[in-house]
SEBATI-551972 format. One line per field, with one value per residue: residue number from 1; residue in three letters; x, y, z of N, C-alpha, C in turn. Coordinates in steps of 0.2 Angstrom, whole numbers, plus 5000, padded with zeros to 4 digits. Layout:
N
lotor = NUM:...
rovex = ala:...
npx = X:...
npy = Y:...
npz = Z:...
capx = X:...
capy = Y:...
capz = Z:...
cpx = X:...
cpy = Y:...
cpz = Z:...
//
This chain:
264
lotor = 1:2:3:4:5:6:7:8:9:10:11:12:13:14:15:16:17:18:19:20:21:22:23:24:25:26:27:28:29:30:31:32:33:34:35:36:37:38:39:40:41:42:43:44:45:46:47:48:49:50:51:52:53:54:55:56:57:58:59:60:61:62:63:64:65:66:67:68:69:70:71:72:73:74:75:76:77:78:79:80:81:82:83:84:85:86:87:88:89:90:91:92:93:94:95:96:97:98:99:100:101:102:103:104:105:106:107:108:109:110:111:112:113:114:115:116:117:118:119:120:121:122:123:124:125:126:127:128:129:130:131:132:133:134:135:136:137:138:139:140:141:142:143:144:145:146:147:148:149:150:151:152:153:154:155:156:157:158:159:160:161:162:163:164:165:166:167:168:169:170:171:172:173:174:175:176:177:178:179:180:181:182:183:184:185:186:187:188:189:190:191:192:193:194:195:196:197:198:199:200:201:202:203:204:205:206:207:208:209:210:211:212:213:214:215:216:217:218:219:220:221:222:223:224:225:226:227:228:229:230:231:232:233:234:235:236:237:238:239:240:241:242:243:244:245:246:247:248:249:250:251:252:253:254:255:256:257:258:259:260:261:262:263:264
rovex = unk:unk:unk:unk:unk:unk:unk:unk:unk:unk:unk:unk:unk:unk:unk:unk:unk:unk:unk:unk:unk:unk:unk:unk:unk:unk:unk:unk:unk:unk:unk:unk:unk:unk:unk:unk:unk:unk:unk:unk:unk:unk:unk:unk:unk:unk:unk:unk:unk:unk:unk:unk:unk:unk:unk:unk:unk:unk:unk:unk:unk:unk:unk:unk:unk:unk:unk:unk:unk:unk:unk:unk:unk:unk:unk:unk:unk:unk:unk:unk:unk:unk:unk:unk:unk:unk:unk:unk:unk:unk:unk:unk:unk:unk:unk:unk:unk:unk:unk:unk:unk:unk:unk:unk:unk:unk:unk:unk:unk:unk:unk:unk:unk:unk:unk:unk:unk:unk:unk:unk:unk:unk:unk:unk:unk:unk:unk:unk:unk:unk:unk:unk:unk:unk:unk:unk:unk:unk:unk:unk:unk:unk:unk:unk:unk:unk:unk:unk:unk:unk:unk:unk:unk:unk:unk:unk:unk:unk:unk:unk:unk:unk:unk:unk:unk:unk:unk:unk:unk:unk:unk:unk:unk:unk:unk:unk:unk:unk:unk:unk:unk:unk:unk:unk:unk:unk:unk:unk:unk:unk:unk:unk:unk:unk:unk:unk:unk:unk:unk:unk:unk:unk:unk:unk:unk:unk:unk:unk:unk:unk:unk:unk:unk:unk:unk:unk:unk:unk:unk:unk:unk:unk:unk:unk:unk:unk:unk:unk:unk:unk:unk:unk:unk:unk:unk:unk:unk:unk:unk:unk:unk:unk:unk:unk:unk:unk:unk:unk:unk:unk:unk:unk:unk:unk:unk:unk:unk:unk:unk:unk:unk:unk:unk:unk
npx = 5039:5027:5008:5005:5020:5024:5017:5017:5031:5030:5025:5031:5036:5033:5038:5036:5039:5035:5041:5043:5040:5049:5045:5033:5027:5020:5018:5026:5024:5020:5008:4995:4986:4991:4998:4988:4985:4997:4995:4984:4986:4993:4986:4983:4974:4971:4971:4959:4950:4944:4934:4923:4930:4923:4921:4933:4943:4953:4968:4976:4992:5003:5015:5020:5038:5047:5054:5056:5042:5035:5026:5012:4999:4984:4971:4957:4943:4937:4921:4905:4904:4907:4924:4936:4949:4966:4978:4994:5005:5021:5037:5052:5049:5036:5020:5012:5001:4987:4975:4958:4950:4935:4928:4915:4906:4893:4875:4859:4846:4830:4828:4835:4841:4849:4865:4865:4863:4878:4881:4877:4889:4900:4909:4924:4933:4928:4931:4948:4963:4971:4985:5000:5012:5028:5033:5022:5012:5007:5019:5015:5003:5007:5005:4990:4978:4970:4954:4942:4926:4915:4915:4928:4944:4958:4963:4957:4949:4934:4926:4913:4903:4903:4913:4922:4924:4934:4944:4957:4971:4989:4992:5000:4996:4984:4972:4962:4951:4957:4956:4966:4969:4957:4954:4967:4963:4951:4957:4966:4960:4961:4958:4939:4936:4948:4946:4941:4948:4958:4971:4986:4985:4990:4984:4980:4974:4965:4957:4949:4936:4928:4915:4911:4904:4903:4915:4920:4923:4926:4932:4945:4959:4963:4954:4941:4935:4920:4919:4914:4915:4907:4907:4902:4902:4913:4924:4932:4943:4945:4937:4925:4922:4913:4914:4910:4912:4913:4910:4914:4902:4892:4888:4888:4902:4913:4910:4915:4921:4930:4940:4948:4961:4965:4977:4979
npy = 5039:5050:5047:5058:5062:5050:5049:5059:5061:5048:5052:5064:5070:5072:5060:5041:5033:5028:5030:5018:5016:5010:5009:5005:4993:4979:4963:4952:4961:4977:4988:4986:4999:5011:5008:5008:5019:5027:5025:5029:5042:5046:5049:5063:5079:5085:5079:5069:5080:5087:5078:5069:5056:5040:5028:5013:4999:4987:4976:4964:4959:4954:4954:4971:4977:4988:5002:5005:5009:5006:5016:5015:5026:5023:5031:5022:5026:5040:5049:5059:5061:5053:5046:5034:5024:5016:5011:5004:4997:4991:4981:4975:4970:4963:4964:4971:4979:4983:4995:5002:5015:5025:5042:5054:5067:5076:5075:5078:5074:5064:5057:5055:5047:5044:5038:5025:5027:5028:5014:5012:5016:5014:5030:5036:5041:5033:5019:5010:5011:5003:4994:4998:4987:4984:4970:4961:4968:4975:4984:4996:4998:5009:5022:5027:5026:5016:5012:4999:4995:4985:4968:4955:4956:4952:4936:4929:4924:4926:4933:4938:4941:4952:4969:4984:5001:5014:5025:5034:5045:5047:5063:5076:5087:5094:5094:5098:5080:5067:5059:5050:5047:5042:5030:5024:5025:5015:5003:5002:4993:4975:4960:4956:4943:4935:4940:4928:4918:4908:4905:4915:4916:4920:4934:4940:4952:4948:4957:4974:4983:4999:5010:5026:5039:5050:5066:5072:5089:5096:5090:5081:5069:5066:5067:5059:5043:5031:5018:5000:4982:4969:4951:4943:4931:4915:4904:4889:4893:4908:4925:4936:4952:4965:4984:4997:5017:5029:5048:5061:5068:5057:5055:5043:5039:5030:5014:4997:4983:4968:4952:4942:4930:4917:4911:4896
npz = 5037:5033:5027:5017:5016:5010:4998:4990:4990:4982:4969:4964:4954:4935:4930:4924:4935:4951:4968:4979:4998:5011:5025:5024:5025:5021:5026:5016:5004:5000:5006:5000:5001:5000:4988:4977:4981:4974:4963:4957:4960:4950:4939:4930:4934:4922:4914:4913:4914:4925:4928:4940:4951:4951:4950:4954:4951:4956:4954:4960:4956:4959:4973:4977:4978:4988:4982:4967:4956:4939:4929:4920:4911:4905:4891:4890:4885:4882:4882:4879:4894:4902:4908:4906:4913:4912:4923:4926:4937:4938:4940:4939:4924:4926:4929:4942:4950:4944:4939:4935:4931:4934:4927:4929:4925:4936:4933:4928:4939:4942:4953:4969:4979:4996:5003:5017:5033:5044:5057:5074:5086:5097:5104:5096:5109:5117:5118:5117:5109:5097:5096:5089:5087:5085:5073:5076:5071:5057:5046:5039:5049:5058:5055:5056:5065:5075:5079:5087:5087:5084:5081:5084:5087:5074:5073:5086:5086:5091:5085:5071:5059:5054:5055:5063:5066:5071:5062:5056:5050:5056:5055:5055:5050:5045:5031:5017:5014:5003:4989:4986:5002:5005:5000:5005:5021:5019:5015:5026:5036:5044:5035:5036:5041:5048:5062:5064:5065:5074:5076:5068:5052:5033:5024:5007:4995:4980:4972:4971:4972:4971:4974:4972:4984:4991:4991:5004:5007:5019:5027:5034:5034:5047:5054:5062:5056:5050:5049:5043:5040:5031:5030:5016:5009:5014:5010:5004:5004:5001:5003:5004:5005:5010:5013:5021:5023:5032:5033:5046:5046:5045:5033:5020:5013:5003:4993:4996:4987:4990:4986:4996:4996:5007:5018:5027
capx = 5037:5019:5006:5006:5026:5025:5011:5022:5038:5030:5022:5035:5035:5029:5042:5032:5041:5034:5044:5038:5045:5050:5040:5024:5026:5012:5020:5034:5022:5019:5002:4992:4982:4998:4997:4982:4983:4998:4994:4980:4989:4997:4981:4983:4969:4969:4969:4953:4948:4940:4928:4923:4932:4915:4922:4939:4943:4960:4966:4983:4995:5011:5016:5025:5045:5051:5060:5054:5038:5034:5019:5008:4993:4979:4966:4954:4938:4932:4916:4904:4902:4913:4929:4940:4958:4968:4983:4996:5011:5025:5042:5057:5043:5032:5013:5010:4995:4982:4970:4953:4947:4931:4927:4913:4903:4888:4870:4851:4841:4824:4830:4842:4841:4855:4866:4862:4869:4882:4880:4879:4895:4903:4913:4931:4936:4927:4936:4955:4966:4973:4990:5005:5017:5033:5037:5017:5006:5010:5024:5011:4998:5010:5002:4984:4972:4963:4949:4938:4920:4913:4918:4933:4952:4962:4963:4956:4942:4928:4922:4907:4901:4903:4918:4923:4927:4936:4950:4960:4977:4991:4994:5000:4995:4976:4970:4956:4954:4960:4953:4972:4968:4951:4956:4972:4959:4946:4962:4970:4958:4964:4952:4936:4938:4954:4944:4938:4952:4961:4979:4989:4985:4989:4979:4980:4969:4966:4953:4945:4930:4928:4914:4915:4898:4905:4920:4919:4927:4925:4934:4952:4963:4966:4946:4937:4929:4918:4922:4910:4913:4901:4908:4898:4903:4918:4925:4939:4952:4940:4934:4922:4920:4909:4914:4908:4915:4907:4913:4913:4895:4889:4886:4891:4906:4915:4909:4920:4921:4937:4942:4954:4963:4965:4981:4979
capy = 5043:5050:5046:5063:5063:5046:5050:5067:5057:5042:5058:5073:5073:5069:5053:5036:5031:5033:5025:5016:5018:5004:5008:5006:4985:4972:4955:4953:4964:4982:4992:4990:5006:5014:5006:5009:5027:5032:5025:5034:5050:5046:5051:5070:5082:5088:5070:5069:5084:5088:5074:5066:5048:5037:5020:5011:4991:4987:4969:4965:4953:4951:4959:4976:4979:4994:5003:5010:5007:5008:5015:5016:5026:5024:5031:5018:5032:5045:5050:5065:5064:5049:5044:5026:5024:5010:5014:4999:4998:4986:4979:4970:4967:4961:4967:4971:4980:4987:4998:5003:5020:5030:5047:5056:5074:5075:5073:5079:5065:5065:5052:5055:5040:5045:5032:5023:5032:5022:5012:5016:5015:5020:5038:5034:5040:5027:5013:5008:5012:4997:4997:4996:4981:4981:4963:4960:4971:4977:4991:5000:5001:5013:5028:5026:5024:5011:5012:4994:4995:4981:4963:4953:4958:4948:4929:4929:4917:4928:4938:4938:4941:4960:4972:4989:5004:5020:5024:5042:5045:5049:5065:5083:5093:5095:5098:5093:5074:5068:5051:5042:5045:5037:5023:5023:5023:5011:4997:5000:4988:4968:4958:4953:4936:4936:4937:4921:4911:4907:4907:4920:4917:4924:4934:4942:4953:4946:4959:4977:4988:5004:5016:5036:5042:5056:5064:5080:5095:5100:5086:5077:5061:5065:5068:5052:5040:5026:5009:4994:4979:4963:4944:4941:4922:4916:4896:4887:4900:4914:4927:4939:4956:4972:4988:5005:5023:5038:5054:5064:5071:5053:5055:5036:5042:5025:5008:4993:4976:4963:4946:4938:4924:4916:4903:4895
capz = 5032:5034:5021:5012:5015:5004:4989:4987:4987:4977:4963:4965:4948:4929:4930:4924:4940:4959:4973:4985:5005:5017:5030:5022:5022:5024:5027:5011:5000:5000:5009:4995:4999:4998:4978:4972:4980:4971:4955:4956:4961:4944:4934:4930:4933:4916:4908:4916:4911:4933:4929:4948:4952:4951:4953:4954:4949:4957:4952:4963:4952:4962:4978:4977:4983:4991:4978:4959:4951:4933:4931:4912:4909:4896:4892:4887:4882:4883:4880:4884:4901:4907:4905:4908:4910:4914:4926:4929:4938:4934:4945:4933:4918:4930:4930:4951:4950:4937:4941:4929:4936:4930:4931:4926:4926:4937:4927:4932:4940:4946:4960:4974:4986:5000:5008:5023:5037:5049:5064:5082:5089:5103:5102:5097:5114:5124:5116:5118:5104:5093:5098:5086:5091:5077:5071:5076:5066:5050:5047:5038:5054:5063:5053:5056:5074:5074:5089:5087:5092:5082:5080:5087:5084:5071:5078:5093:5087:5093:5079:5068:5051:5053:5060:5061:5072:5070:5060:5055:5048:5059:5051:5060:5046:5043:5026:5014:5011:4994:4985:4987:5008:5006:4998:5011:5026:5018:5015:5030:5041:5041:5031:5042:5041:5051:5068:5066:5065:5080:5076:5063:5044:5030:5017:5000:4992:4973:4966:4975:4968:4977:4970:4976:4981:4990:4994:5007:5006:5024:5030:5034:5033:5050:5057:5063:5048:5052:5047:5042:5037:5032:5024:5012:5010:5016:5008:5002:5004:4996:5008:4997:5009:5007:5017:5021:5026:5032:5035:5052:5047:5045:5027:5018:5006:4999:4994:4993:4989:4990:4985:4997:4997:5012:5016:5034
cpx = 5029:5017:5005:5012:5026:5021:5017:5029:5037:5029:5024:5035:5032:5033:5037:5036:5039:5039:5040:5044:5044:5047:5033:5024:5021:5014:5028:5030:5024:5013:4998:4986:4986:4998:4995:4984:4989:4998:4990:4982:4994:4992:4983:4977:4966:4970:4961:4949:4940:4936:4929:4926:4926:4916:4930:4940:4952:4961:4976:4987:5000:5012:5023:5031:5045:5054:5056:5048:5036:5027:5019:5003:4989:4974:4963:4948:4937:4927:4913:4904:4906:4921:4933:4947:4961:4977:4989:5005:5016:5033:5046:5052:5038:5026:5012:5004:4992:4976:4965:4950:4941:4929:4919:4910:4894:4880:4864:4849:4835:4824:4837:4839:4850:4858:4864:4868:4872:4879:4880:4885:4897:4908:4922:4936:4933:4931:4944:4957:4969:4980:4995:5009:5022:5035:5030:5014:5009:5014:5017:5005:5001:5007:4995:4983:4968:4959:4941:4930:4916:4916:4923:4942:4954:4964:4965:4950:4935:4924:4917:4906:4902:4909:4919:4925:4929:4943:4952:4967:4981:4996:4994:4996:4987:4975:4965:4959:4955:4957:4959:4971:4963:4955:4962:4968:4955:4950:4964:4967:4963:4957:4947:4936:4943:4951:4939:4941:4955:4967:4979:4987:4987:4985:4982:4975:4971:4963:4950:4943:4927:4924:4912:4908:4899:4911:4920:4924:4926:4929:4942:4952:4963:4959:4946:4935:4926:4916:4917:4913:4909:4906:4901:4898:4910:4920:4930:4943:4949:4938:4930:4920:4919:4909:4914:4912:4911:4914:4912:4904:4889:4885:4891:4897:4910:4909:4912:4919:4928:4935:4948:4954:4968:4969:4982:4986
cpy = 5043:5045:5050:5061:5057:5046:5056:5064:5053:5046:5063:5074:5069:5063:5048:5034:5033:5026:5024:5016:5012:5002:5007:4996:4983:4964:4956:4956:4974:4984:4990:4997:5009:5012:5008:5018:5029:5030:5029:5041:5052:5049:5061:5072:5084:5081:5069:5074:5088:5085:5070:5058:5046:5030:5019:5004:4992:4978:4969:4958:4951:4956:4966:4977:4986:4998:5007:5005:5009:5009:5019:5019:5027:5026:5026:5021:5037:5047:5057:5069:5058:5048:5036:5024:5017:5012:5007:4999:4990:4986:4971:4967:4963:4965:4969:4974:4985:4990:5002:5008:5025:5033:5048:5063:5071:5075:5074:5074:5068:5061:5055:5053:5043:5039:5032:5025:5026:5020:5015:5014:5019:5023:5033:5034:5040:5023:5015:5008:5006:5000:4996:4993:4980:4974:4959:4961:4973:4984:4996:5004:5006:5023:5029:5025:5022:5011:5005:4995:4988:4976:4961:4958:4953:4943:4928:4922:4919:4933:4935:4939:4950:4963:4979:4993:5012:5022:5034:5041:5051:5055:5073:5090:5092:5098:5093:5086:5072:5059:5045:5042:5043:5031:5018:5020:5017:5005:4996:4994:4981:4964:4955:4948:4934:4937:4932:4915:4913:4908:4913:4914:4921:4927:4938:4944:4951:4954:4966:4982:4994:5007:5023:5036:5049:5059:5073:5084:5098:5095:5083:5071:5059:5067:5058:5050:5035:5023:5002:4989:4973:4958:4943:4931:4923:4908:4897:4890:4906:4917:4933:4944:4963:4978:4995:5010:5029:5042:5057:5068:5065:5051:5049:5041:5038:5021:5003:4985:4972:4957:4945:4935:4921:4910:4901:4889
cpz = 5032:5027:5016:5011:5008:4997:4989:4984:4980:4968:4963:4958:4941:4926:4930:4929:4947:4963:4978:4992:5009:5022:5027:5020:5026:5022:5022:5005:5004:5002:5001:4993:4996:4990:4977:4974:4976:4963:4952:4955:4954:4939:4934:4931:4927:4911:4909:4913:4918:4934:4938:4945:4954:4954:4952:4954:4951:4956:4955:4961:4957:4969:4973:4981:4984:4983:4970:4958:4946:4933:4922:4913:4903:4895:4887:4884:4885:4881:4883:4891:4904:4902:4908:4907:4914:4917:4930:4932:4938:4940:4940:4928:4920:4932:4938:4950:4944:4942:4936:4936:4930:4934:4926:4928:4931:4932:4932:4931:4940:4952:4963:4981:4990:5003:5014:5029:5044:5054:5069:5085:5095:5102:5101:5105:5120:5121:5116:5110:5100:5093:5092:5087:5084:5080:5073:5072:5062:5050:5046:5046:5056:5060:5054:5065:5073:5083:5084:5088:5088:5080:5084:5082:5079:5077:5082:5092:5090:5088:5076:5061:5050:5059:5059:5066:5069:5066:5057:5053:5053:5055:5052:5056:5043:5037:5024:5012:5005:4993:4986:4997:5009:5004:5004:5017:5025:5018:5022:5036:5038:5040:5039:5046:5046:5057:5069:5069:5072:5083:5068:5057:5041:5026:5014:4997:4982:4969:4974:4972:4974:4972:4978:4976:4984:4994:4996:5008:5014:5030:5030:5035:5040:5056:5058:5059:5051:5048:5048:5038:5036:5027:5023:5011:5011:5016:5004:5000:5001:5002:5002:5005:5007:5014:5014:5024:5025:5036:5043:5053:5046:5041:5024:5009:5002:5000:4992:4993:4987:4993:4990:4996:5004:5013:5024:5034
//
């Protein structure tokens, strides 16, 4: 099941329930891009009131199962030009993930500093494509392309303090991109951390803060993104990592940052 097929399945209707699908596992959890995007996809437009997504706080309590999740929204404020809501989904009375998303209206400045524009990389099709191996790499990767150019693979033991590469959603139908397939592309990497070690690990994200600085209208899920990441520090089972995403025009459009927890 693609990744529209599954956000449309998981939000076909105004049901506090989205389902979640099978194929979209990551170890004995659930993708959590796949989470956060469809809780997201729970917020209405008219809740909102068309204000822009600015930021998002995702906080992941329990892994997510296959199957129903209960989902709550609330609006925590509103005010004139933002707004703040708290969107949480739940599995047998058990919290699994919360989500705090604010939107707001743009605002005249007298400043407009641009993001910094990506790295040099080599063209997606120089580099060899990150393959999909089931019972290897995660069910989830099988919908995305991953093409490397920066850092080592997951434990290989040759990596750095920085990774990244190219990435896109494998997805036959081209349309504009939407904020739950940013989030979807910006997660799908495996934490940076993980081409250091030398044998398999697990990891777990605790906590992830993503603000929106822009999200283009001339673009797909299914175009090329470039993919940055940097550990910031990385001790006693904590890996603290900060990564970027640019668009096909080389305009900087997410920024994220995530807490794992790291179990060797």
């Amino acid at each position: 099941m693609s990744f529209f097929h599954a956000i449309n399945a998981a939000c076909s209707s105004h049901s506090p329930v989205v389902n979640i699908p099978e194929q979209w596992g990551q170890g004995r959890a659930t993708f959590g891009g796949l989470v956060v995007a469809a809780l997201y996809s729970k917020i209405a437009p008219e809740i909102t009131k068309h204000r822009e997504i600015r930021s998002l706080l995702a906080s992941f309590v329990a892994p997510v199962a296959p199957g129903e999740l209960h989902v709550a929204v609330e609006v925590l404020r509103e005010g004139k030009g933002a707004m703040q809501l708290q969107v949480t989904g739940s599995q047998n009375n058990q919290v699994c993930t919360t989500v705090l998303a604010s939107f707001g209206f743009d605002r005249e400045s007298t400043v407009d500093i641009k993001g910094n524009p990506p790295p040099t990389f080599k063209g997606p099709d120089e580099v060899q494509e990150f393959p999909f191996i089931r019972g290897l790499t995660p069910d989830f990767t099988q919908f995305f392309d991953y093409r490397y150019t920066l850092g080592g693979l997951p434990f290989m033991g040759k990596g750095q303090r920085d990774m990244g590469g190219w990435i896109k959603l494998r997805e036959e139908k081209q349309e504009p991109i939407s904020v739950a397939a940013l989030l979807a592309l910006l997660d799908a990497w495996p934490p940076a951390v993980f081409s250091l070690f030398k044998k398999p690990v697990s990891g777990s994200s605790l906590t992830w803060a993503i603000s929106f600085v822009n999200t283009p209208v001339d673009c797909g899920p299914n175009d090329w993104w470039q993919y940055q990441a940097d550990i910031q520090t990385s001790a006693n089972g904590y890996s603290h990592i900060d990564a970027r995403l640019w668009d096909k025009n080389k305009n900087l459009t997410v920024i994220s940052r995530q807490t794992v927890s790291i179990f060797e």
